[in-house]
N, C-alpha and C positions, 0 to 999 in steps of 0.2 A: 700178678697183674691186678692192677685197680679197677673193679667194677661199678659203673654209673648206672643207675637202674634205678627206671623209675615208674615207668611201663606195665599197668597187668602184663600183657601177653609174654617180655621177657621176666616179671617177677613167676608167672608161670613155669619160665621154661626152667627157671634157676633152681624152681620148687623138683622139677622131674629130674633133672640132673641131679640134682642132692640125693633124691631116693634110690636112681639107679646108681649110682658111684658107691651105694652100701651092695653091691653084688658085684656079681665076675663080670657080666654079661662085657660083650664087645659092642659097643656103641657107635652107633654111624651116625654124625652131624651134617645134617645139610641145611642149605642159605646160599643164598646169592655172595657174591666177590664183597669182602669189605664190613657183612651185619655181625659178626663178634663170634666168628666159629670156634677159632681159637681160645678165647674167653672163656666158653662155657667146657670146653674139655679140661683149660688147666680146672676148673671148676670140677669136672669130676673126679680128677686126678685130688684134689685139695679134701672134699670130705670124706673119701675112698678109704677103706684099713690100708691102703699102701705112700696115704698122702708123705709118711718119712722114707719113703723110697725115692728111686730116679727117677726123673721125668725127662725124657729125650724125645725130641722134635724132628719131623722129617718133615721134608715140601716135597713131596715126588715129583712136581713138574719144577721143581729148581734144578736137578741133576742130568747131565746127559743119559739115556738109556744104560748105557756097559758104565755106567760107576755107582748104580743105585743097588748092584745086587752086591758090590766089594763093602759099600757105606750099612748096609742092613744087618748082611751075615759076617764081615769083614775077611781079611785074607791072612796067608800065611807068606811069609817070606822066600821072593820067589816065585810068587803064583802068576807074574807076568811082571815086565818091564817097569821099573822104576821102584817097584816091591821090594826095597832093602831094608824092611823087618817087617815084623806081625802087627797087624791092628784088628780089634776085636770092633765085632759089629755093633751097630747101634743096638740089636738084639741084648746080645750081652749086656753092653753098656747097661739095658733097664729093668735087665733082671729082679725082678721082686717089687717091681715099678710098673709106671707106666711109659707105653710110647704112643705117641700122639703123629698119627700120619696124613696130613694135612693133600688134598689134591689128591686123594688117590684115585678118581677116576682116569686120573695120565696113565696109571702104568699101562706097560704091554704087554699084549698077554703072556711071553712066556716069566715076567717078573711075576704076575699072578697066580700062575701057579707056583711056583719058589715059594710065593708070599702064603697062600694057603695050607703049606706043609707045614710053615714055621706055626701060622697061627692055630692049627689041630696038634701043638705040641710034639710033632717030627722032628727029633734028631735033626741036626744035620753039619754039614760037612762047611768051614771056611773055603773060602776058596787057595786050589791049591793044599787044602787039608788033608789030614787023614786019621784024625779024631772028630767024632762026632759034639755035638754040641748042644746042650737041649739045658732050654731054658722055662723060666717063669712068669712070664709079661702079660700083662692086661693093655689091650691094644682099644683105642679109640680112633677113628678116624673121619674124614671132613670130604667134603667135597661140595661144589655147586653144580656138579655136572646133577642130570636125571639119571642118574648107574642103573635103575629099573627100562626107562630107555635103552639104555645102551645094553643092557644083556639081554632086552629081545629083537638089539640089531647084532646079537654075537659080536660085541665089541670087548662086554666084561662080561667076567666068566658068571655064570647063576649061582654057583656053589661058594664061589667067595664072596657075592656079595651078602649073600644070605649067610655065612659065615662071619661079617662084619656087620650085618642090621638085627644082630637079636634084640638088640633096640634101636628107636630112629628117632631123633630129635629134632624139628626143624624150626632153626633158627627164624622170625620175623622179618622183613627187609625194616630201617630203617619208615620207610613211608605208611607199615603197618603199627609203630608205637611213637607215637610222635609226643606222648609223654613223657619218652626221654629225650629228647632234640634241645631243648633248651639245659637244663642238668648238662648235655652232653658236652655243648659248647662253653657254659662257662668253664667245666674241667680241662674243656681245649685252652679258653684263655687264659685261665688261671694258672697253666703250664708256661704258658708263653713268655706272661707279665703278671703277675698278682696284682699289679696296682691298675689292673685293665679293669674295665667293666664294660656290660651290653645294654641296650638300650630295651625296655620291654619289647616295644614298634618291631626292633629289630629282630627279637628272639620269635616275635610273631610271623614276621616275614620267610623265617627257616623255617620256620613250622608250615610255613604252606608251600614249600617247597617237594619237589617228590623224591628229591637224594636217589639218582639209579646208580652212584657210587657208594652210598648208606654209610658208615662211619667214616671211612677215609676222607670222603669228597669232606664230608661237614668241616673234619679237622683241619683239611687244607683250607676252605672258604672261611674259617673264625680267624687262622692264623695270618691267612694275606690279607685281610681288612685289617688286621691288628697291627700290621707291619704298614700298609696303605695308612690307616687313620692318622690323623695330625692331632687330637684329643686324645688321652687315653680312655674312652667310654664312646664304643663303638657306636655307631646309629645305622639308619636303612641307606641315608646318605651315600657311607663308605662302602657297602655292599653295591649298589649301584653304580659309585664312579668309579670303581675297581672297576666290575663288569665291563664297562663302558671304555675301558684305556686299552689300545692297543699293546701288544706284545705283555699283556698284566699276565697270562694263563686261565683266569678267573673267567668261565663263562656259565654261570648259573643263575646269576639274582639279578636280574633287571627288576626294575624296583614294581611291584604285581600291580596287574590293571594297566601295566603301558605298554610295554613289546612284547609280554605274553613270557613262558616258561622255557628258554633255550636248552636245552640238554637234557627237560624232560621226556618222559615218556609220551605217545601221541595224547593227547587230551580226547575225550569224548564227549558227548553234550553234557551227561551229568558231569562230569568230571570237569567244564569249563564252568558248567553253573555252580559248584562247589566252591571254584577258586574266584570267580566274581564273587562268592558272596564272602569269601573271607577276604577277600579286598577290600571289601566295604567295612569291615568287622575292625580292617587294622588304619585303614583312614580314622574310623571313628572312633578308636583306641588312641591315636597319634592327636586328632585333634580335642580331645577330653582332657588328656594330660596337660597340653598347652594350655587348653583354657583354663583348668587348675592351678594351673602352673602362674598365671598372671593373676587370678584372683588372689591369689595367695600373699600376694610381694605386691598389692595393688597397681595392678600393670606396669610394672615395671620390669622394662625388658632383659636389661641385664641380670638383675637377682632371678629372674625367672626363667634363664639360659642356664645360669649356674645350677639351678634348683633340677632343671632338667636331666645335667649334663652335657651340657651341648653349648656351641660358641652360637654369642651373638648375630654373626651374622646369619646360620642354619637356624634359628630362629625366625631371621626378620624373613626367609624364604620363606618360611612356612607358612609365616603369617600370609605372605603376601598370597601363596596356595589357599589358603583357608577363609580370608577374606573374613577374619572377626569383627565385626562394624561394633564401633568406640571401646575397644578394649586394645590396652597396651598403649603407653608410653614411646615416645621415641627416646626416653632416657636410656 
């Protein structure tokens, strides 16, 4: 996996998962849905002595309950209905590797115990077995749940989680590095279209966003403006009339300072006075370049659309928003 990092707090975190990936320890990842859990485990797995081993991935809350313990430890032939041969568990599978157990605050407790026998190097039994099995794996595992929570509501056992947090890493949200936001999104569009580009305005606009989806959401809002924009060199424009079109999906950028932060978090008074003042910050970033943009091509409005990126008519709006008295050309 390609990592975009640009961030102290995730250049931090890449620094501690470097160090801990040179021991055994069992690492528990946590972050909210979406900030790069995953990311940073293959990350352990990568500078690890086991990084030429296996790496096997589990989602524990992807699997019905009765086929997470057949998928872990696997079965023998026969061990129940449909079981017409052997399959070895994911166990197995990463032997002298890593496995990476993504949600494991879903399991139930009695997978939890299963799971803590395997992870204290217990023997144990396929299902349907009658050879034991005892393997070699370095286990990392993720969750967004509070599992400190939950096992002092006796949900998750204490012995495993503390089995799984001999170290803890917790990932950033998204709204706490916002020095990767922009990096993030060109990697999104440059996936898309290479021949695409963002408008600064508009990378400033993400930026004052609060992302409570954190990588995901970003990558879907670069990709349906890039698919919405009729230019290839996105602006705050296409994030807004996305926003603004029925049945789009798109409900996060209404353009800042006019209908407020839909899908964010509640706002607070500093936290509205925060975003009034980077409203102000990206008006007067948007109208600096314009007026640059005309000096330059002596107001002339076409060379100074092109110079911007942006079609003449998203120009002559602006002007007419900005109200530049005797500058620009009607050419």
């Amino acid at each position: 996996m390609q990592a975009v990092i640009a961030s102290a707090p995730m250049l931090a975190v890449m620094d501690l998962a470097e160090r801990v990936a040179r021991s055994n320890a069992g690492v528990l990842i946590t972050g909210e849905s979406g900030s790069g859990k995953e990311l940073v485990a293959r990350a352990i797995h990568h500078y690890s002595p086991r990084a030429g081993k296996p790496w096997v991935d589990l989602n524990c809350a992807a699997l019905p309950e009765h086929l997470i313990e057949s998928e872990l430890f696997g079965f023998e032939r026969g061990a129940f209905s449909g079981a017409d041969s052997s399959k070895p568990g994911l166990f197995e599978m990463a032997h002298t590797g890593t496995i990476f157990l993504d949600e494991v605050g879903e399991l139930d407790p009695r997978m939890q115990a299963k799971l803590l026998r395997a992870l204290d190097a217990t023997p144990y039994f396929r299902l349907g077995g009658t050879r034991k099995v005892t393997v070699d794996v370095r286990v990392v595992a993720a969750t967004n749940r509070d599992l400190l929570g939950a096992v002092e509501q006796g949900r998750f056992r204490q012995d495993l989680y503390h089995r799984l947090s001999q170290f803890i890493l917790r990932i950033p949200p998204l709204r706490e590095r916002i020095a990767d936001i922009a990096p993030l999104a060109k990697y999104f569009l440059a996936q898309h279209d290479a021949s695409y580009s963002i408008s600064g305005s508009a990378l400033a606009m993400l930026e004052a966003y609060a992302w409570p989806g954190n990588i995901r959401e970003l990558r879907n809002a670069v990709i349906s403006a890039a698919i919405w924009a009729k230019e290839p060199r996105i602006d705050t424009g296409d994030f807004a009339a996305l926003n603004a079109t029925p049945g789009s999906g798109l409900h996060l950028l209404p353009l800042i300072g006019a209908t407020g932060m839909t899908g964010a978090p509640a706002a607070t008074a500093a936290g509205l006075g925060a975003l009034a003042a980077r409203a102000e910050r990206l008006d007067t970033m948007e109208k600096q370049a314009i007026m640059e943009a005309l000096a330059y091509t002596g107001g002339h409005q076409q060379k100074a659309a092109d110079r911007l990126g942006i079609s003449r008519r998203t120009l002559h709006r602006k002007l007419k928003l900005y109200r530049p008295e005797g500058v620009g050309s009607p050419v």
